[in-house]
Backbone as CSV, one residue per row, in Angstrom:
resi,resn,N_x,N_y,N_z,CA_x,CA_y,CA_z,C_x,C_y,C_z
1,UNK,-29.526,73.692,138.320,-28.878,72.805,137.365,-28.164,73.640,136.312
2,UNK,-28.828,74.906,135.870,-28.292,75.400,134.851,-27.365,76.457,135.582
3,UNK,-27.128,76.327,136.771,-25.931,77.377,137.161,-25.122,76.372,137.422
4,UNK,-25.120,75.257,137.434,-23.997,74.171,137.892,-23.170,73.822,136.860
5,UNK,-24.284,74.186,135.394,-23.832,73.889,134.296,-22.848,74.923,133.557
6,UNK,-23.021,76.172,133.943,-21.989,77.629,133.780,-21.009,77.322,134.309
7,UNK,-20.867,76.947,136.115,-20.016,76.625,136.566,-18.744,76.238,136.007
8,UNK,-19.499,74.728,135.832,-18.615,73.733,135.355,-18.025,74.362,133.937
9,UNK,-18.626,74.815,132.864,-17.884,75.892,132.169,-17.013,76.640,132.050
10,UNK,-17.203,77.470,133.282,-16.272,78.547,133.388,-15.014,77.836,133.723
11,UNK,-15.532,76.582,135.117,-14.215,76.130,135.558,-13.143,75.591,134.398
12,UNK,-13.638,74.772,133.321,-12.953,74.554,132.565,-12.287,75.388,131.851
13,UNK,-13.220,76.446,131.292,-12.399,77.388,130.374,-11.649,77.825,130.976
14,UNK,-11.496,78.409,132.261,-10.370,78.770,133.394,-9.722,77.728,133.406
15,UNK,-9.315,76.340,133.206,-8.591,75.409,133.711,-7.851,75.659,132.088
16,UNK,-8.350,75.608,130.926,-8.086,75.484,129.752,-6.559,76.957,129.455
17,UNK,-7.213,77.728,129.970,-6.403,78.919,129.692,-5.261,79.361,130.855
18,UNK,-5.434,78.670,131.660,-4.451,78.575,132.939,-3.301,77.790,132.216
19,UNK,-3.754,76.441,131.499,-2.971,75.341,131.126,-1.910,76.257,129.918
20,UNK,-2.543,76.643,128.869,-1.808,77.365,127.883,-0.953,78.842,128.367
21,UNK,-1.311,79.403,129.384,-0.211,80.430,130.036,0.720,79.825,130.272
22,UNK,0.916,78.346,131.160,1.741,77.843,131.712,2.807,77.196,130.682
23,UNK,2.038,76.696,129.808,2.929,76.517,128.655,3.689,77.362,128.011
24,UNK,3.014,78.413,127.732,4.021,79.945,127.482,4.865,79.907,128.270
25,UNK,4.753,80.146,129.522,5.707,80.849,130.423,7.051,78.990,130.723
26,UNK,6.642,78.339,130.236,7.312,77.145,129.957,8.012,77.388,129.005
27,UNK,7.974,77.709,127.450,8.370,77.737,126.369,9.434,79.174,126.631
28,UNK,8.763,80.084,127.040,9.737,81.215,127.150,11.115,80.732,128.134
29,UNK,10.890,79.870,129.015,11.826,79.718,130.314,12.742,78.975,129.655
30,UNK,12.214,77.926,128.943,13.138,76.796,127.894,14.200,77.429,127.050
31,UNK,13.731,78.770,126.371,14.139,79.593,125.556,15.449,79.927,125.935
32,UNK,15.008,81.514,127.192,15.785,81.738,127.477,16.712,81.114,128.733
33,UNK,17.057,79.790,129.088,17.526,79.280,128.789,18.696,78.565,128.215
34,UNK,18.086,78.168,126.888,18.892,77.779,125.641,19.739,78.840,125.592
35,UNK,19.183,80.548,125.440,19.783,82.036,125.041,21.278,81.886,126.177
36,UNK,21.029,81.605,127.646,21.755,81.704,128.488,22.829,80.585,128.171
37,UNK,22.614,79.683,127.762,23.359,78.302,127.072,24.821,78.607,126.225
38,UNK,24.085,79.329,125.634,24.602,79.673,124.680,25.477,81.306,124.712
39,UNK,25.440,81.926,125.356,26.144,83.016,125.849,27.652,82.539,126.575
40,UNK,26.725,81.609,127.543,28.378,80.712,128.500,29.144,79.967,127.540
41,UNK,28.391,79.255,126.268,29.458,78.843,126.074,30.022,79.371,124.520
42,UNK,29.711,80.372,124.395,30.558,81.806,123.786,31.731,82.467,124.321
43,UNK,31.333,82.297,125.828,31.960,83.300,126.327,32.968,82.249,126.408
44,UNK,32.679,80.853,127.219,33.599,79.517,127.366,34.795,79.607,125.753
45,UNK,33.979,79.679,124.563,35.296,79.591,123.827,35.954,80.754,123.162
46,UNK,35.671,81.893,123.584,36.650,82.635,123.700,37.408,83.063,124.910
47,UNK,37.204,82.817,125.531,38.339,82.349,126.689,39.271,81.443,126.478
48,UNK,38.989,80.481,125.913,39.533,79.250,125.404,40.425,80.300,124.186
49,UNK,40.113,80.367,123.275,40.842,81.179,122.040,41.783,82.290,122.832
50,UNK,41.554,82.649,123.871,42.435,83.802,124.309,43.701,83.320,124.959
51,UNK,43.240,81.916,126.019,44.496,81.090,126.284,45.310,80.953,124.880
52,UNK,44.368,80.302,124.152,45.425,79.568,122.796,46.569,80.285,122.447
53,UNK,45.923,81.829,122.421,47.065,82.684,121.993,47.674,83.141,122.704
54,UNK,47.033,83.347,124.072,48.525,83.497,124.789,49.841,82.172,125.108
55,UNK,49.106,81.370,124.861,50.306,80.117,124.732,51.308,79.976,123.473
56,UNK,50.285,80.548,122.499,51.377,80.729,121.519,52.388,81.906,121.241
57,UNK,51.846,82.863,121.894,52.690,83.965,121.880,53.961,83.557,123.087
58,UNK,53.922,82.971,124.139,55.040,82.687,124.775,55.685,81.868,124.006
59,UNK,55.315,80.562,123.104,56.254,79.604,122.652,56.834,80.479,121.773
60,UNK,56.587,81.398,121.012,56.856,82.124,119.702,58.526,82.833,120.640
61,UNK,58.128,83.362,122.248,59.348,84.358,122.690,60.362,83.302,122.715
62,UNK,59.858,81.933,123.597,60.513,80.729,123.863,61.500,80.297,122.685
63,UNK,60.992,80.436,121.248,61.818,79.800,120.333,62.607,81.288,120.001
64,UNK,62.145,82.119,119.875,63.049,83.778,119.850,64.392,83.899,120.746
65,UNK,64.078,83.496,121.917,65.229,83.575,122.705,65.939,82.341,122.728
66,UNK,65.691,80.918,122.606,66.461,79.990,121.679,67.616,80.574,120.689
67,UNK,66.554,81.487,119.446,67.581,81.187,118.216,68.896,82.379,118.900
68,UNK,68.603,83.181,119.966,69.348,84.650,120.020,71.263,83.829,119.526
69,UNK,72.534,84.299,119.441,73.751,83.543,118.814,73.944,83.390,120.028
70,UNK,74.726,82.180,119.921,75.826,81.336,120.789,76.918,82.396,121.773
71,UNK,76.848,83.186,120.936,77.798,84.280,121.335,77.514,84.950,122.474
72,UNK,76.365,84.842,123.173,75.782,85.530,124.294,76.308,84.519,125.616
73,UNK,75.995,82.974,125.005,75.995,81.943,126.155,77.816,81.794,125.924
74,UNK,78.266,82.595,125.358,79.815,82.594,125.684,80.659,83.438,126.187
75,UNK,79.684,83.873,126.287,80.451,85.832,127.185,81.012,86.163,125.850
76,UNK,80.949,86.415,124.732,81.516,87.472,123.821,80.501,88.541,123.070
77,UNK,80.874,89.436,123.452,80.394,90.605,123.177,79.641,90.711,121.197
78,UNK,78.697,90.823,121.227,78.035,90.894,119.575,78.911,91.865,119.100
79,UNK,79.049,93.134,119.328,79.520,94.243,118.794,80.959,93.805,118.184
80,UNK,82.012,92.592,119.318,83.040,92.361,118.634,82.836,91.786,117.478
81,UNK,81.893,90.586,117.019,81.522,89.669,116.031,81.396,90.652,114.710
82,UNK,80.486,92.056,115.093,80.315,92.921,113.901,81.851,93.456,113.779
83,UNK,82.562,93.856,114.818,84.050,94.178,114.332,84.802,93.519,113.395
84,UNK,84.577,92.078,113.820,85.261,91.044,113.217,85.059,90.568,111.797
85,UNK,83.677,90.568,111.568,83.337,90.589,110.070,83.601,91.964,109.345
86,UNK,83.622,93.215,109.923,83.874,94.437,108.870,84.886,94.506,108.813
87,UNK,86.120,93.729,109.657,87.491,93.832,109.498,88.466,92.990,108.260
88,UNK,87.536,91.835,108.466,87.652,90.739,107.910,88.267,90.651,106.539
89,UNK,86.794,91.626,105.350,87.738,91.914,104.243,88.883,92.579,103.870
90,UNK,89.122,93.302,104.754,90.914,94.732,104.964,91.908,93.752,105.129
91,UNK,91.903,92.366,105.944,92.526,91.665,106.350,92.876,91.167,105.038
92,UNK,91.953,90.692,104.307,92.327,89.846,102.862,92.731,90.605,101.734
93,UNK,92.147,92.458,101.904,92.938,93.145,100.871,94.079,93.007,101.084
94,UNK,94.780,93.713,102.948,96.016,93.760,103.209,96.460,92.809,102.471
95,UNK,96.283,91.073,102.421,96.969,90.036,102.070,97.137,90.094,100.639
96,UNK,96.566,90.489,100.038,96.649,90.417,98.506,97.604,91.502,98.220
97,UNK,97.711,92.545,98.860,98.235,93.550,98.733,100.017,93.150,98.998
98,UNK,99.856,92.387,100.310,101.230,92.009,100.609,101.764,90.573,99.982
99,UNK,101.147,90.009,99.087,101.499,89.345,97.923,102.072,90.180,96.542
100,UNK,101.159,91.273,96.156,101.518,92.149,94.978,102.896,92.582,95.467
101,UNK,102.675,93.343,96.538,104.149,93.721,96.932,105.585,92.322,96.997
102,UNK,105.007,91.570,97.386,106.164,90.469,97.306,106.752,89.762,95.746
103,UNK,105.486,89.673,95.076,105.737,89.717,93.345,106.356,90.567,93.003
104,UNK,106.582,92.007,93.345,106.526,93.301,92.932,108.618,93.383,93.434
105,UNK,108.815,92.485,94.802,110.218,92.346,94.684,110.906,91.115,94.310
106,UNK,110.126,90.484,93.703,111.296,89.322,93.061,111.946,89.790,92.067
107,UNK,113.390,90.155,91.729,113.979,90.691,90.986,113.931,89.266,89.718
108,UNK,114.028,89.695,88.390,114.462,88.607,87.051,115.756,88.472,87.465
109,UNK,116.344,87.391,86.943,117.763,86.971,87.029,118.317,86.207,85.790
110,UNK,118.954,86.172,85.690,120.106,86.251,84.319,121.262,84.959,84.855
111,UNK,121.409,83.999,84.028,122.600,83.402,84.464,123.221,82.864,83.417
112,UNK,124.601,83.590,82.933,125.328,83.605,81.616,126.157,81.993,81.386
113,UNK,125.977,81.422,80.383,126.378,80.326,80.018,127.600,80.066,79.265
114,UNK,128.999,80.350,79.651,130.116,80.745,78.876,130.068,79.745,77.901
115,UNK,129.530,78.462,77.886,130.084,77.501,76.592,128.935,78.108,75.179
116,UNK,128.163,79.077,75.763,127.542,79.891,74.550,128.113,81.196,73.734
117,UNK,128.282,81.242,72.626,129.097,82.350,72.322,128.198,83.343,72.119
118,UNK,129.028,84.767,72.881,128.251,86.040,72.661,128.285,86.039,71.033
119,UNK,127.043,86.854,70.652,126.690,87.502,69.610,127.274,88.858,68.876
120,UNK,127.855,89.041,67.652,128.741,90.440,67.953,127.790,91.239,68.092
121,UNK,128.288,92.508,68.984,127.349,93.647,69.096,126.937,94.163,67.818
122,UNK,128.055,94.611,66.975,127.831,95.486,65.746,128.861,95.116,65.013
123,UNK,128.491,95.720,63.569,129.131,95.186,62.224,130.051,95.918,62.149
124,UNK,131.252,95.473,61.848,132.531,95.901,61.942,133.655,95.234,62.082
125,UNK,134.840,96.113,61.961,136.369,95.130,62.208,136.792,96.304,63.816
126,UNK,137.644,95.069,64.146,138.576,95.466,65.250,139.116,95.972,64.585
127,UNK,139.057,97.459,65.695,140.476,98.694,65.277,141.780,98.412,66.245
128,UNK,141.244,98.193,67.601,142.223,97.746,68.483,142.111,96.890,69.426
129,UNK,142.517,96.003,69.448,142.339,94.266,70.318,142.541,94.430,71.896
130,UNK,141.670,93.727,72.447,142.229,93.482,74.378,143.416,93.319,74.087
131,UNK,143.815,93.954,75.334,144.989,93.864,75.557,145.204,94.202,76.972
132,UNK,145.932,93.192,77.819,145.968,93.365,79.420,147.315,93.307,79.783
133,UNK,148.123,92.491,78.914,149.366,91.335,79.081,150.408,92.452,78.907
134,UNK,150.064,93.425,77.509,150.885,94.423,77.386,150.249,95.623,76.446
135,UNK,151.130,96.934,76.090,150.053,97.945,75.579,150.268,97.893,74.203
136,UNK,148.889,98.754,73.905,148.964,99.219,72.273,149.164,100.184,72.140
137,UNK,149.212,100.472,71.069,149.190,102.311,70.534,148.029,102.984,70.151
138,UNK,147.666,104.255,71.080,146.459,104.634,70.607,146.463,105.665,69.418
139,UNK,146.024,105.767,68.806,146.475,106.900,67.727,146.424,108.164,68.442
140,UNK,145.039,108.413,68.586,144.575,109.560,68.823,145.720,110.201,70.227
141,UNK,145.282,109.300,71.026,146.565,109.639,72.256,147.856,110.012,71.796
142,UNK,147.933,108.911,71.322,149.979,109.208,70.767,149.922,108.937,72.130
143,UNK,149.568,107.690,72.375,150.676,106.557,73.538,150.272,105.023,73.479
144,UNK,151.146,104.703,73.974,150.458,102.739,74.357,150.138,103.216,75.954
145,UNK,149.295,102.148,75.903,148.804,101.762,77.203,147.811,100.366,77.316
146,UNK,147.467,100.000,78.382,146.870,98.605,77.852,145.140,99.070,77.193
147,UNK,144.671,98.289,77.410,143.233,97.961,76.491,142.499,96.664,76.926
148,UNK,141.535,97.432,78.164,140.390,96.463,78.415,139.402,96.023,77.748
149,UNK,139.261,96.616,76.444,138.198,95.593,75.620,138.461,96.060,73.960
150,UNK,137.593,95.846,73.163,137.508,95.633,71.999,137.260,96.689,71.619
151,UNK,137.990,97.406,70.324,137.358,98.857,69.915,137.416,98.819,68.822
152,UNK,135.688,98.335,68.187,135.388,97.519,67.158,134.561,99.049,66.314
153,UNK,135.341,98.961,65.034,134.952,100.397,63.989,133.581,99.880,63.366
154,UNK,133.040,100.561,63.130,131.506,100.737,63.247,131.240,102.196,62.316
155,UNK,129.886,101.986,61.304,129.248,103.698,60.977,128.790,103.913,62.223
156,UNK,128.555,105.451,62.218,127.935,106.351,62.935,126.361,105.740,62.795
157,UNK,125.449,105.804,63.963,124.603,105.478,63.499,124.131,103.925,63.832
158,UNK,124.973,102.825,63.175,124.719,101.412,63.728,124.163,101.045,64.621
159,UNK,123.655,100.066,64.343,122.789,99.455,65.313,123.466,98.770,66.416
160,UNK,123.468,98.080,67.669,124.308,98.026,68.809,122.831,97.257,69.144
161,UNK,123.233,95.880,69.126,122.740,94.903,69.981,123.186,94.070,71.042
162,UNK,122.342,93.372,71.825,123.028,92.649,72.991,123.663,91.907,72.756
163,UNK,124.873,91.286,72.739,125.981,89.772,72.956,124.831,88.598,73.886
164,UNK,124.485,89.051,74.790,123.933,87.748,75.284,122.571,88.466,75.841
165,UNK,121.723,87.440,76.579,120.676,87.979,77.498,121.131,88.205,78.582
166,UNK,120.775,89.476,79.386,121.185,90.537,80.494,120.078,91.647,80.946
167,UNK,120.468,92.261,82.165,120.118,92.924,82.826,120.500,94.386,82.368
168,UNK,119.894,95.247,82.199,120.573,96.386,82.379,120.703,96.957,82.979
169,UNK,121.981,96.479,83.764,122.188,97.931,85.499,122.824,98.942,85.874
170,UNK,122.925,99.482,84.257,122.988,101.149,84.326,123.479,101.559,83.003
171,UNK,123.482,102.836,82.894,123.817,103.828,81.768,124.091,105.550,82.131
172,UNK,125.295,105.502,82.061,126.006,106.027,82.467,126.638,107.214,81.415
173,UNK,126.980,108.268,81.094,127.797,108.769,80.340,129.326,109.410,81.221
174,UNK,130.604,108.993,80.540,131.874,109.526,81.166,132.912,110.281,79.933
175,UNK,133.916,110.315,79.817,134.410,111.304,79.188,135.361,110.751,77.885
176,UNK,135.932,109.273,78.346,136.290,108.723,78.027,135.471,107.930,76.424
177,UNK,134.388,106.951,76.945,133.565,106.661,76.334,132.151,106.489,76.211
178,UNK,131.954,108.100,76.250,130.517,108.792,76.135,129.731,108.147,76.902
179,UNK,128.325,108.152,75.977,126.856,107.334,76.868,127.590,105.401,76.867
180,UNK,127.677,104.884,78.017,127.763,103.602,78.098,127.176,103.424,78.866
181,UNK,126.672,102.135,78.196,125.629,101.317,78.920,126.336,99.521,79.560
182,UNK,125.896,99.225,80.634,126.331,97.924,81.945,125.418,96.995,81.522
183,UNK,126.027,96.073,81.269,124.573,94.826,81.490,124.956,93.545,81.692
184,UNK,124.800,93.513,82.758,124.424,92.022,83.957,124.212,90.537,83.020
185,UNK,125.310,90.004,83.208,124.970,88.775,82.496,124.396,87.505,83.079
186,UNK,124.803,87.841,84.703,124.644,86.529,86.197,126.358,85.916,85.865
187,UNK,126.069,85.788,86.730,127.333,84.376,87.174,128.514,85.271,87.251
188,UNK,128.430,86.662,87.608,129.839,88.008,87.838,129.967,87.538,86.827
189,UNK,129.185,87.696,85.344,129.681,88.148,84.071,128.879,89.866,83.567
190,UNK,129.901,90.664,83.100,129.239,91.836,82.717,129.642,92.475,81.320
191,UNK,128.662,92.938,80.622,129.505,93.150,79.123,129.150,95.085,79.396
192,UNK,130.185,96.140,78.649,130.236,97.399,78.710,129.866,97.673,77.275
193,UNK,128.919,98.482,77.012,129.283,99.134,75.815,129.310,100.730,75.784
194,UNK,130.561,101.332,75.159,130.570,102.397,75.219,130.295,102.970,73.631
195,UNK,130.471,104.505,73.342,130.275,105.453,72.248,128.933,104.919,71.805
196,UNK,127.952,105.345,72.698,126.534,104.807,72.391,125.693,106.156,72.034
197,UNK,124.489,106.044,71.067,123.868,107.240,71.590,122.392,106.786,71.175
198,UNK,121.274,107.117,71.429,119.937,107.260,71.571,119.441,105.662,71.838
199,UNK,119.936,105.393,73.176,120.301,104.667,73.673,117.912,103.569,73.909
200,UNK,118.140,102.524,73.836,116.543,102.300,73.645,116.290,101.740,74.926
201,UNK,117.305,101.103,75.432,116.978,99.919,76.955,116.784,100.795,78.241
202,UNK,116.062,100.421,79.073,116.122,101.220,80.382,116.948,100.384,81.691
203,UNK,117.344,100.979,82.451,117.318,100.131,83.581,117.226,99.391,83.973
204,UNK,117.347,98.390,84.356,116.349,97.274,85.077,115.927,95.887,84.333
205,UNK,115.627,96.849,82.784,115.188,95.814,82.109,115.755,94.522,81.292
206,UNK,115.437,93.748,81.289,115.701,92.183,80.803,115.562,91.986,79.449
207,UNK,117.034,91.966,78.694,117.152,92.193,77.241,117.665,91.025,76.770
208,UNK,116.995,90.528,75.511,117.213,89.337,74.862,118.666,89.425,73.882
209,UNK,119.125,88.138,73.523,120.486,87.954,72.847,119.534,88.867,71.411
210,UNK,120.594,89.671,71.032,120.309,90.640,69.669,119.243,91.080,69.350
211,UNK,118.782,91.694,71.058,118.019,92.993,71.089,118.404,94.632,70.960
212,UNK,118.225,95.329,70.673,118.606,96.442,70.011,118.668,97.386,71.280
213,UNK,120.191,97.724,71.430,120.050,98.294,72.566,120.673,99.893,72.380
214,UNK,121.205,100.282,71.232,121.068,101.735,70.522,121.981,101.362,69.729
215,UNK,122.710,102.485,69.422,123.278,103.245,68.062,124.298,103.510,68.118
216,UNK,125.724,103.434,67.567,126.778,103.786,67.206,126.560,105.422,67.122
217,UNK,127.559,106.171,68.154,127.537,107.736,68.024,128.827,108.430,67.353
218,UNK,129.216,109.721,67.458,130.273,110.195,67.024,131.388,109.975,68.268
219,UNK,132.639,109.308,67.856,133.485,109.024,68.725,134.113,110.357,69.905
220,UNK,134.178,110.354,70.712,134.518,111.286,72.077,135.991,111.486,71.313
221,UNK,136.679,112.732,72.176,137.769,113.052,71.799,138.803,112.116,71.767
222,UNK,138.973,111.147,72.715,139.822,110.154,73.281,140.046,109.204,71.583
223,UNK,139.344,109.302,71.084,139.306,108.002,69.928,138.975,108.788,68.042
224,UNK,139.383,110.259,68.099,139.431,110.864,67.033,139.718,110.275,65.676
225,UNK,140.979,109.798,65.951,142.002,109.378,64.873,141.652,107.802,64.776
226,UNK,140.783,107.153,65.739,140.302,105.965,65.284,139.036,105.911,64.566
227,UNK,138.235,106.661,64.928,136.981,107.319,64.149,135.490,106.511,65.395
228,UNK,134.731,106.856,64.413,133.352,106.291,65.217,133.585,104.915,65.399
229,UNK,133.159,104.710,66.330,133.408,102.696,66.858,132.359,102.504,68.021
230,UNK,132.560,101.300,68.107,132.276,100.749,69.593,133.134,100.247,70.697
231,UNK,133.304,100.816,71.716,133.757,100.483,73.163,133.067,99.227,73.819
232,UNK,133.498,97.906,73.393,133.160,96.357,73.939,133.998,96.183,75.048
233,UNK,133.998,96.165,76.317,133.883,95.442,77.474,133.919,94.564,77.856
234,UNK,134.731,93.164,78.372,133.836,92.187,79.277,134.074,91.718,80.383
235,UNK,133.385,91.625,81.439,134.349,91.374,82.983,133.753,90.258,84.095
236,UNK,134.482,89.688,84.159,134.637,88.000,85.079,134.663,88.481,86.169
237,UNK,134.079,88.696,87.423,134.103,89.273,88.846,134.736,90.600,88.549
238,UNK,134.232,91.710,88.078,134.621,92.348,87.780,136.058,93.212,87.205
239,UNK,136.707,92.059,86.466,138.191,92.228,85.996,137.671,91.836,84.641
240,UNK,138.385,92.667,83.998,138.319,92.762,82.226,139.232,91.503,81.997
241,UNK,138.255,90.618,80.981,138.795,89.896,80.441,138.174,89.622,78.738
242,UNK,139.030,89.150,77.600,138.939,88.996,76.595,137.775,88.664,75.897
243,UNK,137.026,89.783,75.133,135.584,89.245,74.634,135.894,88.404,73.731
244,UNK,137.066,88.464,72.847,137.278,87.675,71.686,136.929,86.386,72.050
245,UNK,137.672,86.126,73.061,137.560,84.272,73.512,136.133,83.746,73.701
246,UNK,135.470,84.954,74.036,133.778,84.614,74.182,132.537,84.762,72.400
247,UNK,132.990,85.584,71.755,132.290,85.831,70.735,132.500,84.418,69.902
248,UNK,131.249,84.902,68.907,131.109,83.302,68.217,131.873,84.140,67.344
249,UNK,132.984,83.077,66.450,133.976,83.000,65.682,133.425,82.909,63.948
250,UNK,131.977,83.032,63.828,132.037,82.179,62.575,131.824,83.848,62.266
């Protein structure tokens, strides 16, 4: 009886401790497991994350080769496009440039108004009057001959202003009547003035009615015995005709 009673003892405590191994080796299996669970689906979403980005890295080339220029899907060469823009501004200097130059030849122009009376050049009396029709007497010469303009006595020195507004298209000195100066009235009107000296106008330039265009000088040999004066000029298509009829009278 009392070995039946060990028995039954032992069997249990053996049944007891069989039961709790099994549970261990249960709990561990559950475990790892879960451990294995969880590895796959680690590994599951980075795989997943690795697609993502490779999908986005193609859409990224996809919209890259989208934006590349128009200029490709047209057969024209990029390199010309960079030609074309570095050329671009030379094109618009040239143009500005070939504007300056075109400003640069519009000549001023002058167009003389005969019902206006010239201004006298300088202060003084007529020594010897136009004369075309027939001659005068020159002193100094000791002859007549005619007389294309006015040879109006003047100091040495005097001032010598313009008759009208004009051009000045040249200055000249000859033997006759020294430094003289041309000036362009428009309309083939031209006024001369001769026995000039330190003369102020240049060339070219565009001189107002009784602007100062020099000085009464010492008269050339030709006009001794008349003394210092001015040599007045005036010519209608280039033929001398009468300044008197043009000067204001008052």
């Amino acid at each position: 009886m009392v070995i039946l009673s060990l028995c039954l003892v032992g069997g249990a405590a053996f049944t007891t401790y069989y039961t709790i191994d099994r549970a261990d080796k249960a709990k561990e299996e559950k475990q790892r497991l879960m451990d294995l669970n969880a590895e796959i689906r680690e590994e599951a979403r980075a795989e997943a994350e690795k697609e993502k980005a490779s999908e986005a890295q193609k859409a990224n080339a996809a919209d890259a080769k989208a934006d590349l220029p128009l200029a490709n899907e047209m057969d024209v060469d990029p390199a010309t496009l960079v030609k074309e823009e570095e050329t671009e501004p030379v094109t618009e200097m040239e143009t500005e440039e070939a504007v300056d130059v075109s400003s640069a030849n519009i000549q001023p122009t002058v167009a003389f108004d005969d019902s206006i009376p010239l201004t006298w050049p300088v202060a003084g009396n007529v020594l010897l009057d136009y004369s075309m029709d027939s001659t005068v007497y020159f002193p100094t010469l000791d002859q007549y001959k005619y007389n294309p303009a006015l040879i109006i006595g003047a100091e040495t020195g005097g001032q010598v202003v313009a008759a009208a507004r004009g051009i000045v298209e040249s200055v000249d000195v000859n033997e006759e009547t020294g430094t003289t100066l041309t000036l362009d009235l428009g309309n083939e009107y031209e006024l001369v003035y001769g026995q000039l000296k330190e003369v102020t106008a240049e060339v070219g330039e565009v001189v107002e009615t009784g602007q100062l265009l020099g000085y009464v000088s010492e008269p050339t040999k030709y006009y001794c015995e008349e003394g210092s004066n001015l040599y007045f000029e005036m010519k209608k298509d280039g033929v001398p005709v009468d300044p008197f009829l043009y000067l204001d009278g008052e």
